[in-house]
matplotlib code that plots the C-alpha trace (Angstrom):
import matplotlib.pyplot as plt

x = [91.3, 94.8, 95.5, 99.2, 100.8, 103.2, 103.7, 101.4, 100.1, 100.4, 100.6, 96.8, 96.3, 99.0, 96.7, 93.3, 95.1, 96.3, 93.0, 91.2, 94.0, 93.5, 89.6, 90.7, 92.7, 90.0, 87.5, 89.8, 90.2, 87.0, 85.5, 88.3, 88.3, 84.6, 84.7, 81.3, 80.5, 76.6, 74.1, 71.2, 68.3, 69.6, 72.7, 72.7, 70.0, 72.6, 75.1, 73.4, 72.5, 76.1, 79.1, 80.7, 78.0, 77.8, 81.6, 81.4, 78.7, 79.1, 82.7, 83.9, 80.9, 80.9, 77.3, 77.4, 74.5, 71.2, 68.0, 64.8, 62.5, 59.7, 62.4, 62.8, 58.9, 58.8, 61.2, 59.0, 56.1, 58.3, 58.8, 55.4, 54.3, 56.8, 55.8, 51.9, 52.7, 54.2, 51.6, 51.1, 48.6, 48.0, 48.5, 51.8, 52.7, 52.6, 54.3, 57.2, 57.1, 56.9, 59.6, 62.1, 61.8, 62.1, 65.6, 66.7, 69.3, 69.2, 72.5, 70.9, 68.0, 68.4, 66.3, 66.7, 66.1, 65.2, 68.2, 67.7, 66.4, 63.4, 63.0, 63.7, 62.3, 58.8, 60.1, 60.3, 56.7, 55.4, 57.4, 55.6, 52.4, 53.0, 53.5, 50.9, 48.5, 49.7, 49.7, 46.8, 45.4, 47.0, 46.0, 42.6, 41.6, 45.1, 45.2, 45.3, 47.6, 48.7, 52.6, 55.3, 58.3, 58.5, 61.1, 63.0, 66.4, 67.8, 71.2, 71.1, 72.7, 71.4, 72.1, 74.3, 75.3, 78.8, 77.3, 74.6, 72.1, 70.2, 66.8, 64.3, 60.7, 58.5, 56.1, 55.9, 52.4, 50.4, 48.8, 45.4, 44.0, 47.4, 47.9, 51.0, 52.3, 53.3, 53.8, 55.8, 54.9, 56.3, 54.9, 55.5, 54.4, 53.9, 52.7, 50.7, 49.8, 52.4, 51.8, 53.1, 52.5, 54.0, 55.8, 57.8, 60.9, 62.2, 58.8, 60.2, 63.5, 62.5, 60.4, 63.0, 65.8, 62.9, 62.1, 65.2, 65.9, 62.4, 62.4, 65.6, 64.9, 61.3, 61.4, 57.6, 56.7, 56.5, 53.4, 53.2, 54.8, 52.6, 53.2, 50.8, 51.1, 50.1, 49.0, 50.3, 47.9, 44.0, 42.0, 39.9, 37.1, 37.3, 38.8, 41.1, 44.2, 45.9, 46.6, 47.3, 49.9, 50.1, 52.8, 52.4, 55.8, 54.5, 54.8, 58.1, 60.2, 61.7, 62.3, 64.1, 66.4, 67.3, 67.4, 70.5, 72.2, 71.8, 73.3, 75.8, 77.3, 77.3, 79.5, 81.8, 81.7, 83.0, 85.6, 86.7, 86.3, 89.4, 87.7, 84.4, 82.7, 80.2, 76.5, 75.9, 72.4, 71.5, 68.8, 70.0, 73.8, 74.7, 76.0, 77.5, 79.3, 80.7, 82.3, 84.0, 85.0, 86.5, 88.3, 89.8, 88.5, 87.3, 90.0]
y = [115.2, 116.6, 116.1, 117.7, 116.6, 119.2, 122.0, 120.9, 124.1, 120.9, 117.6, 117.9, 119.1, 116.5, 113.8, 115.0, 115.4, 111.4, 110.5, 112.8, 110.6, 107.1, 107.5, 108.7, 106.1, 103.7, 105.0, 104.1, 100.7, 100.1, 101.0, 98.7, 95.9, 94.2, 92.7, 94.4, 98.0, 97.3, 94.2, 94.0, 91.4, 89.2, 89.4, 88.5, 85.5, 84.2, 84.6, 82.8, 79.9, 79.3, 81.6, 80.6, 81.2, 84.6, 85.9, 84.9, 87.0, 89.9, 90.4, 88.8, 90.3, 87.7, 87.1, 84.0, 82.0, 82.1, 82.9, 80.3, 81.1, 82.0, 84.7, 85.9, 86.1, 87.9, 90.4, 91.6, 91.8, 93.9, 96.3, 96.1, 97.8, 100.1, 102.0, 100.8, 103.0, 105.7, 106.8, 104.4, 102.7, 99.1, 98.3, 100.0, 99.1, 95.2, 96.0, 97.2, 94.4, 92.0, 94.0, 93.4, 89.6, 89.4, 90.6, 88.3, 86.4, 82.8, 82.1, 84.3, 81.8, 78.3, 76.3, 73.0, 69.7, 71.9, 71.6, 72.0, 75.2, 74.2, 73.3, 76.8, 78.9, 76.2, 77.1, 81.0, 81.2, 79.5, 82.0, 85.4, 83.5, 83.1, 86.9, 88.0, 86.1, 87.1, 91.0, 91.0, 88.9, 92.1, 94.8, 94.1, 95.5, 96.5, 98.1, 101.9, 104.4, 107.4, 107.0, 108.3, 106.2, 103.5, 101.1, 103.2, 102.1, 103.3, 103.0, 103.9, 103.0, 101.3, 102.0, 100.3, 98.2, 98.5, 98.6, 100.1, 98.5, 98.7, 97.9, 98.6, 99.2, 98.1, 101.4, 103.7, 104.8, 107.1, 104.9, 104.7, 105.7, 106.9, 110.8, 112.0, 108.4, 106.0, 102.3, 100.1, 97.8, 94.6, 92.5, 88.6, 86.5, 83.4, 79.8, 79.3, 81.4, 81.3, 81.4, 84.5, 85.6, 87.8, 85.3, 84.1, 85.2, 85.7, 88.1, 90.0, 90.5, 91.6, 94.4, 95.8, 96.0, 98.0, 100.1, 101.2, 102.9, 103.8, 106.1, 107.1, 109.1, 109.9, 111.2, 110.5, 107.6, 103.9, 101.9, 99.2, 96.8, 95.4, 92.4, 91.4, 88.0, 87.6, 84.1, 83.3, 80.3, 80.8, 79.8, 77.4, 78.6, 81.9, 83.7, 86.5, 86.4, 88.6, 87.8, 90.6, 90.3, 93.3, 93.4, 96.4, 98.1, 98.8, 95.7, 95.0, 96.4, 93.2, 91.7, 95.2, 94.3, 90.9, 92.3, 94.3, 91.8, 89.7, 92.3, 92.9, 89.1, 89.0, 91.8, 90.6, 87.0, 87.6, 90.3, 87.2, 84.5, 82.9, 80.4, 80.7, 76.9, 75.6, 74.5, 71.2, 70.8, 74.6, 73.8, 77.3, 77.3, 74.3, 71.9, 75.1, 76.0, 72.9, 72.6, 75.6, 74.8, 71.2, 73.0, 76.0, 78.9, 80.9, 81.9]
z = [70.6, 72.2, 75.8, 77.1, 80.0, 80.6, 82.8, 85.5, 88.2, 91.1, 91.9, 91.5, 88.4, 86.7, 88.9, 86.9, 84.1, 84.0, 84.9, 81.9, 79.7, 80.7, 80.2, 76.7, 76.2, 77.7, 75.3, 72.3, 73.4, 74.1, 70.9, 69.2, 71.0, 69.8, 66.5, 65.4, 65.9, 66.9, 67.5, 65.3, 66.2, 63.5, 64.5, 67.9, 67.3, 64.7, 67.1, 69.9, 67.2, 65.5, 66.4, 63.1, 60.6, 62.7, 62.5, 58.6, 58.1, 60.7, 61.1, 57.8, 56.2, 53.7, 52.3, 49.9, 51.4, 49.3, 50.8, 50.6, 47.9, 51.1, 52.8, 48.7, 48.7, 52.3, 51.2, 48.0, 49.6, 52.0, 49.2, 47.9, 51.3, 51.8, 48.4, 49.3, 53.1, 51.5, 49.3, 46.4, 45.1, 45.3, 41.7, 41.4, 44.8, 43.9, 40.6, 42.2, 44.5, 41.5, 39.6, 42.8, 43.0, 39.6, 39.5, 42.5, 40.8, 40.9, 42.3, 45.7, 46.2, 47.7, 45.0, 47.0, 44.1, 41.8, 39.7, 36.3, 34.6, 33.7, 37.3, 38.4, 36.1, 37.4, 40.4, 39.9, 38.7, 41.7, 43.4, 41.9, 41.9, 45.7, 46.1, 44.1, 46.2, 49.5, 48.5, 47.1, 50.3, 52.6, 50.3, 50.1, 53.2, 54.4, 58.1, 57.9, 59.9, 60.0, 59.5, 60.4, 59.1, 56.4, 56.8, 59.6, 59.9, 62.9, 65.4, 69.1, 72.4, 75.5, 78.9, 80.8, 77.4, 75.6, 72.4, 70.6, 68.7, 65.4, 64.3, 61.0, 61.8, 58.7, 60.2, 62.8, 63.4, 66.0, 68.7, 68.9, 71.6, 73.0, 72.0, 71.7, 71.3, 68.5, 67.9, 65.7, 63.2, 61.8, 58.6, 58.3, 55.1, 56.4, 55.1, 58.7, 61.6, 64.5, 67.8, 68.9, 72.5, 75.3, 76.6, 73.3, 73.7, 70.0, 69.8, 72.7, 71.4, 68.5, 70.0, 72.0, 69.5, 67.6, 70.8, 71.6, 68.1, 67.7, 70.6, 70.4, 67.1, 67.5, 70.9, 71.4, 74.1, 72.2, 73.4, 71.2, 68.7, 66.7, 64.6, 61.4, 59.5, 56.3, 56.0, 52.1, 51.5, 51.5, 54.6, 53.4, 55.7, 54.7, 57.6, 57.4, 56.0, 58.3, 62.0, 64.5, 67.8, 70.3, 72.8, 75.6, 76.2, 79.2, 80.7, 79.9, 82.3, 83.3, 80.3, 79.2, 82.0, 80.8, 77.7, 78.3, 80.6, 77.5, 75.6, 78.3, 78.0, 74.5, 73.6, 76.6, 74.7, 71.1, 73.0, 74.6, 72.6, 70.7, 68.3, 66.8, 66.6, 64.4, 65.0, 62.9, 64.2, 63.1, 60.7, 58.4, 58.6, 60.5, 57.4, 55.9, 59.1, 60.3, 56.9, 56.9, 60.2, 58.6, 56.2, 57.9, 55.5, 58.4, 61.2]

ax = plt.figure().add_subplot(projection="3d")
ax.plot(x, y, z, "-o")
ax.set_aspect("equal")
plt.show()
């Protein structure tokens, strides 16, 4: 963009003229001035837990820090369903799911006292046993839908937020019993049941991070998010595997409001912020952060 300032008609045209130039200007700035270009739910739960484990990994991007052998397992059976959702079969769907945690290198996976090799590679066949069981527990009767995304991976802006923000929806799906509608869907491995309700506020966040890219690209109203765990462990009494959570869009108007003003503050945080301090008591990063913070490695 080129904006002259000379040869005015008036006093009036050079006055709308400055103005059109200092909101250009203003617009630079702005977009310059935050150290990330969008918050994602991760990152802005990460942030809220241990600024410095968050400005290694979103601003310095710097992605050293293996992953528990469960988030290693979640993440297969992640791909297992993608391929399952977007026309595979089961079989080759778990295959590829298999194949994928397979090729997680060791050095990516936390393997806590299991030291020595023998211990991991024990340790890695615990692991695939793990997922097999859990995929096989989901695709057995797996919920069915009629899709319109798998993994959707989407940025968009909020209103009255300086950022935007950026979300990936495991599905989007046409809502029952809501024509013309859709809903989103999330997939959790887990070793027990949580208790997610409305009122959880982690569950909440989630869905609207989700929401707002969601119907941003599929310009179709967005009813429901709609989250399924995958209990990983066999229920000894024989009940289902899989739990089901629904949370109603519709009746989170206020929460969309904090939602923002929590956006809001963020972004007006790390634009402010002069040092980034550790969290020792963050049960993920805390030991890690408060020793780069000892030894200076992160400015």
């Amino acid at each position: 963009m080129s904006i002259s300032l000379c040869q005015p008609r008036d006093k009036h045209h050079l006055r709308m003229r400055l103005t059109v130039y200092c909101v250009y200007v203003s617009s630079k700035l702005t977009k310059k001035k935050y150290p990330i270009p969008y918050w994602s739910y991760s990152s802005l739960t990460t942030y809220l837990r241990n600024p410095l484990a968050w400005y290694k990994r979103y601003v310095e991007r710097v992605y050293d820090m293996p992953s528990s052998p469960a988030a290693a397992v979640g993440r297969a059976g992640h791909v297992a369903l993608e391929h399952f959702y977007g026309g595979l079969t089961a079989a080759a769907s778990t295959s590829l799911g298999l194949e994928y945690l397979r090729g997680v290198p060791d050095y990516e996976i936390a393997f806590g006292k299991a030291v020595s090799r023998r211990a991991q590679a024990d340790k890695r066949r615990a692991m695939e046993a793990e997922y097999l069981q859990a995929i096989g527990f989901y695709l057995a009767r797996p919920p069915r839908h009629k899709v319109f995304g798998v993994e959707f991976s989407g940025i968009a802006p909020v209103t009255g937020a300086p950022l935007p923000v950026k979300a990936i929806s495991d599905l989007v799906i046409a809502s029952r019993g809501n024509p013309g509608c859709i809903d989103i869907v999330d997939h959790k491995f887990v070793d027990t049941f949580s208790a997610l309700r409305e009122d959880k506020p982690l569950f909440v966040l989630q869905a609207l991070f989700n929401y707002c890219t969601v119907s941003a690209e599929f310009k179709k109203p967005v009813k429901r998010f709609i989250v399924y765990e995958c209990r990983k462990r066999e229920n000894r009494d024989g009940s289902s595997q899989l739990r089901r959570y629904v949370l109603e869009y519709d009746t989170l108007a206020e929460e969309y409001a904090v939602f923002v003003r929590l956006l809001n503050d963020a972004s007006e945080d790390v634009r402010t912020r002069r040092s980034f301090l550790p969290n020792p008591t963050d049960l993920f990063d805390g030991a890690h952060s408060f020793e780069l913070y000892r030894m200076g490695l992160v400015s």
